[in-house]
C-alpha positions as CSV (number, residue, x, y, z in Angstrom):
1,X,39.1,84.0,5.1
2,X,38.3,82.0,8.3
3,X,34.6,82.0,7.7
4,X,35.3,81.0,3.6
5,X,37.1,77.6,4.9
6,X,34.8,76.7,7.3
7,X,31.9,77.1,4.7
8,X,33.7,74.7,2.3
9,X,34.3,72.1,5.2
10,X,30.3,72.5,5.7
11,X,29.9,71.6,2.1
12,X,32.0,68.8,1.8
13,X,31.0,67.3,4.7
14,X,26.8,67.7,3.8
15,X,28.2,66.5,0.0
16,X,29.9,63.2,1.4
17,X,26.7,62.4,3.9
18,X,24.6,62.7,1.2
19,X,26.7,60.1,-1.0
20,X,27.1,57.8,1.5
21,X,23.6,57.6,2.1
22,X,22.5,57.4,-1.7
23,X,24.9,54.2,-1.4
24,X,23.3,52.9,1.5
25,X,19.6,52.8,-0.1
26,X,21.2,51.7,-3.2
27,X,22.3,48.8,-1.4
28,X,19.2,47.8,0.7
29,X,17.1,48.0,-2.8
30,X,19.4,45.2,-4.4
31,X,19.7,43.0,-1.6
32,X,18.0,40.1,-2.9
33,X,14.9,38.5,-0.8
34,X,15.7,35.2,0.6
35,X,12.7,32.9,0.2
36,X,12.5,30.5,3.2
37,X,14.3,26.9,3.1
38,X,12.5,24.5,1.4
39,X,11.9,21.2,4.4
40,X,10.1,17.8,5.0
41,X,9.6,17.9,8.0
42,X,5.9,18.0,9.3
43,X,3.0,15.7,9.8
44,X,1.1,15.4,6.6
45,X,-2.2,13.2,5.8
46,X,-3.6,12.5,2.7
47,X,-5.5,10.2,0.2
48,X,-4.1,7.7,-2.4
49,X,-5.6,5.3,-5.4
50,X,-3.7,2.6,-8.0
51,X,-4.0,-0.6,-9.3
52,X,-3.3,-3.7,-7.7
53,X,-2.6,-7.5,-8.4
54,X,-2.9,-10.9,-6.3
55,X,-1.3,-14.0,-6.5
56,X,-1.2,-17.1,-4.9
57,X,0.1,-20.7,-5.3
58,X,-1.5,-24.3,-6.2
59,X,-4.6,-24.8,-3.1
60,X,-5.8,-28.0,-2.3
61,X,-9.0,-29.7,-1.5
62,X,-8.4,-33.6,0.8
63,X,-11.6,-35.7,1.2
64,X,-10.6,-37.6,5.2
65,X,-13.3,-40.1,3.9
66,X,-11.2,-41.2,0.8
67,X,-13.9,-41.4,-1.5
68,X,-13.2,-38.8,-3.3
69,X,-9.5,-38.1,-4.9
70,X,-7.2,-34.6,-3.4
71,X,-7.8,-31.8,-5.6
72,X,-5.5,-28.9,-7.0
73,X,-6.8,-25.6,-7.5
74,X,-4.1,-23.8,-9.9
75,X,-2.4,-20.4,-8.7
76,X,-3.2,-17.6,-10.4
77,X,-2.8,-13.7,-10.2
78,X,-5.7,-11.4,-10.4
79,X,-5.7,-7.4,-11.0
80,X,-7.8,-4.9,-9.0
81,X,-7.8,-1.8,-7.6
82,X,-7.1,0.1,-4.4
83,X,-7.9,3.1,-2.7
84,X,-7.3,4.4,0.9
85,X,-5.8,7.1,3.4
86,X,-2.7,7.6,4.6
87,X,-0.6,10.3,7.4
88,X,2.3,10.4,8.5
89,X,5.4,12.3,9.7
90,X,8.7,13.1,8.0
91,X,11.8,15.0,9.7
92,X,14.8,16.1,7.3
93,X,18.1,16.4,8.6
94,X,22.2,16.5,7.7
95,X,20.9,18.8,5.8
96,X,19.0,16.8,2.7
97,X,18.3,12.8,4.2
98,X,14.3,12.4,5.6
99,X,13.0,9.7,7.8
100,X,9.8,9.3,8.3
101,X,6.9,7.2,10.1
102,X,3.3,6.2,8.0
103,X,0.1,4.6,8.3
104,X,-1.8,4.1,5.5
105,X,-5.4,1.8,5.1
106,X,-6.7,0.7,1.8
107,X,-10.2,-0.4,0.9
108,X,-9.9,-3.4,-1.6
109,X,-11.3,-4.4,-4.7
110,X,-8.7,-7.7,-5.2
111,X,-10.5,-11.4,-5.7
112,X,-9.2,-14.6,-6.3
113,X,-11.7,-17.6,-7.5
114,X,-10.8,-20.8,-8.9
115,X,-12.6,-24.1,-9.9
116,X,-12.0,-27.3,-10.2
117,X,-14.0,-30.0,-12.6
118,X,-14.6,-32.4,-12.4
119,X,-13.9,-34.1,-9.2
120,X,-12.6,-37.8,-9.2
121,X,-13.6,-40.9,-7.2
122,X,-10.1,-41.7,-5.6
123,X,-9.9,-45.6,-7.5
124,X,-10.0,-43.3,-10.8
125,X,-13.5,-42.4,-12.3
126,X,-14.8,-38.9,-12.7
127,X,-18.2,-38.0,-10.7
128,X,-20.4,-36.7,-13.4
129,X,-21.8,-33.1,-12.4
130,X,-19.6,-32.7,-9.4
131,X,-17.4,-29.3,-9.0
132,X,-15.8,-27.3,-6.4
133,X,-14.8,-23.9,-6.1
134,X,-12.6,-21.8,-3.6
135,X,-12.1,-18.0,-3.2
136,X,-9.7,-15.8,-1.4
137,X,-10.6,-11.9,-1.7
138,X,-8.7,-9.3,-0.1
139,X,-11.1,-6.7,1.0
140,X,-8.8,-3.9,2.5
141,X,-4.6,-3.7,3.3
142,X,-3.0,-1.9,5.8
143,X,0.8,-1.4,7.0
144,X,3.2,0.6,9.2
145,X,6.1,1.8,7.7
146,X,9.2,3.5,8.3
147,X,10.4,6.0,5.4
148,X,14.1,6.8,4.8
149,X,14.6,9.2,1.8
150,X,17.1,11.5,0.0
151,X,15.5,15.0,-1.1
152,X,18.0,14.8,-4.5
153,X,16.4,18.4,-6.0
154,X,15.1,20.0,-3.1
155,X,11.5,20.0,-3.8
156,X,11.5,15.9,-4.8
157,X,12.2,13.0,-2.5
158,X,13.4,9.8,-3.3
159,X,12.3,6.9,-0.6
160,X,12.0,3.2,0.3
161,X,9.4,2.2,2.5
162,X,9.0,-1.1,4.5
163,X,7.1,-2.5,7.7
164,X,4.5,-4.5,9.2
165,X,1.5,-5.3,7.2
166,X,-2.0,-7.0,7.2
167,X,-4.8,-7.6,4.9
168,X,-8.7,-8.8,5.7
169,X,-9.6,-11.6,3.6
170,X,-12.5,-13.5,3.0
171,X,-12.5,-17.1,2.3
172,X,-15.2,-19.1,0.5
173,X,-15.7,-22.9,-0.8
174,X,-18.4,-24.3,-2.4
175,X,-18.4,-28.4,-3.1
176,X,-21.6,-30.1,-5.0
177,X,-22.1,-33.3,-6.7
178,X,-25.2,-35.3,-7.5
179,X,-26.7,-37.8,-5.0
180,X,-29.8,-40.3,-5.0
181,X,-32.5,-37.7,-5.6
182,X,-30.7,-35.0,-4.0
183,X,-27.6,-32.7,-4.0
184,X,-24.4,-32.7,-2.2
185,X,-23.1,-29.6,-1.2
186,X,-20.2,-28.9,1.4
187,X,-19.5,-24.9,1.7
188,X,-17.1,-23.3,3.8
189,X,-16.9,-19.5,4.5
190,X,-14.6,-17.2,7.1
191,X,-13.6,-13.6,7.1
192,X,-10.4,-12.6,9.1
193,X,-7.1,-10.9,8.9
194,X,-3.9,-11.6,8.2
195,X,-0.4,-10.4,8.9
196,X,2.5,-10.3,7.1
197,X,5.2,-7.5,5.4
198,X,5.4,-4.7,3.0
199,X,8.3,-3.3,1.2
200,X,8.6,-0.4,-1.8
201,X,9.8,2.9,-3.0
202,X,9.0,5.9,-4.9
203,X,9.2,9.5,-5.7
204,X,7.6,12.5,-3.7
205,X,7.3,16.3,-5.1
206,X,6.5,19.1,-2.5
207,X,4.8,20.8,-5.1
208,X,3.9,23.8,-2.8
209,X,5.4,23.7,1.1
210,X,2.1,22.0,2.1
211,X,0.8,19.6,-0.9
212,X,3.0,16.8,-1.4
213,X,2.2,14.8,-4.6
214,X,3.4,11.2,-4.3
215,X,4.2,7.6,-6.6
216,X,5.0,4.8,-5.1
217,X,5.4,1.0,-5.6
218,X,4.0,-1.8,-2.3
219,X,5.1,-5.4,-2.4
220,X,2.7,-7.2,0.4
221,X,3.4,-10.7,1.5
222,X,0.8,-12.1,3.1
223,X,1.0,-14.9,5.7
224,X,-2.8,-16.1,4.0
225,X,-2.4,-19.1,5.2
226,X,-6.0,-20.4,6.2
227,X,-7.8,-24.2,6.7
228,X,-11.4,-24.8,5.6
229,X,-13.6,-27.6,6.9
230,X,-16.8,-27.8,4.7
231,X,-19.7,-30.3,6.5
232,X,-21.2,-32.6,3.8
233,X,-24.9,-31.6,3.4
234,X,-27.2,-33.6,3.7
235,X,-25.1,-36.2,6.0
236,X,-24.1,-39.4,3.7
237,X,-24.2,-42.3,6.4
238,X,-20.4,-43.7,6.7
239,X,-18.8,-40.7,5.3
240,X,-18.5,-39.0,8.7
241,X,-15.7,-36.8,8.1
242,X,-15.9,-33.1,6.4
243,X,-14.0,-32.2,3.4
244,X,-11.1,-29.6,4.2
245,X,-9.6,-27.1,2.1
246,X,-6.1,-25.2,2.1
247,X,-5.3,-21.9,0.8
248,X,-1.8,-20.5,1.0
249,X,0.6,-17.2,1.5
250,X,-0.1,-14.9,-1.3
251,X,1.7,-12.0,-2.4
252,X,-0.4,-8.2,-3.0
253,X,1.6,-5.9,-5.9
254,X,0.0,-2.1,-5.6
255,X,1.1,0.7,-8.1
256,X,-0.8,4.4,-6.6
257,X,-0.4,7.5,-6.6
258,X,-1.3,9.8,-3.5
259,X,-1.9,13.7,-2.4
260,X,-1.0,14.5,0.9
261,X,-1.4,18.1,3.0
262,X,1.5,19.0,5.1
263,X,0.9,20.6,7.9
């Protein structure tokens, strides 16, 4: 009898190790795997391409000599296109709000030419065959911005950008008018860069955790500011002074796209 009940205690106890076990496996299959958190933070770099457009107010053209009257080159915006680099560094935190640091360059196809004829005597008459023509053109942009953003789904940011910016421009002007047996000319040319701001926004999608597929919006204004003096050639004797021309602020609207690798 003694040996019956400690064989049934044997097999219950084998029985119940058995089930417990079966449950324990069951429950280590179904435990769903946990893919890792999606997260901006990283350095990233990248490439990016759009349109652009540039406008700028009235310029002016002012004869010191007063024989000629001050002429008013009308503003005007022009389209073109951008493309450039940018990288950059993002850190997310509390737990879906990024900031972020970038530095982008882009090469410039943005130019602004205007003419003016004819040009006037300053008592009144118009001087047959005489013209003048200025140019601004923008040949790259560049900025430093600070990012602050809201990851709304997860995998897509929203952001608005602003910072320092500057832009390389090239200025031209080109005067002519007919003389005694010869032409006038007076032409002007300088190539520098100026500074000024950028502000924007856009949307971002991680599409994997290391591409990062961008849209974004750039307003640039540009303290263009910039003084021509154009010599008179040849010399006239007693007009001693040059011509001078004045081109103002402008203002660079960029609408790109841009792939970046997170790293």
């Amino acid at each position: 009898m003694k040996r019956t009940v400690l064989g049934l205690l044997a097999g219950i106890a084998v029985a119940s190790f058995s089930q417990n076990s079966s449950a324990a496996d069951m429950a280590l299959k179904a435990a769903p795997v946990i893919a890792p958190a999606t997260t901006w933070t990283g350095l990233y770099l990248g490439v990016h391409g759009g349109a652009a457009w540039q406008s700028a107010p009235n310029w002016s053209a002012v004869d010191p000599n007063g024989v000629t009257a001050p002429a008013t080159l009308t503003g005007s915006t022009n389209l073109g296109a951008v493309g450039g680099i940018q990288g950059g560094y993002n850190w997310q935190f509390a737990p879906a709000w990024v900031v972020g640091v970038e530095g982008d360059i882009s090469w410039a196809s943005l130019g602004d030419h205007r003419t003016v004829t004819p040009v006037f005597l300053a008592n009144g008459p118009a001087i047959p065959g005489a013209s003048l023509q200025m140019s601004a053109n923008t040949q790259w942009l560049a900025s430093a911005r600070g990012k602050f953003g809201y990851a709304a789904w997860n995998n897509t940011l929203l952001f608005v950008t602003g910072g320092a910016a500057w832009a390389n421009v090239e200025y031209n002007t080109h005067g002519q008018a007919p003389g005694v047996g010869v032409t006038e000319t007076n032409d002007f040319s300088a190539t520098t860069t100026k500074a000024g701001w950028v502000l924007g926004g856009g949307a971002e999608w991680m599409a994997t955790p290391n591409i990062l597929l961008r849209a974004e919006y750039l307003y640039y204004g540009i303290n263009g500011s910039q003084t021509g003096v154009s010599p008179i050639v040849p010399a006239i004797p007693g007009v001693p002074f040059a011509p001078t021309q004045t081109w103002n602020s402008f203002n660079v609207q960029v609408a790109r796209v841009a792939v970046s690798y997170k790293f």
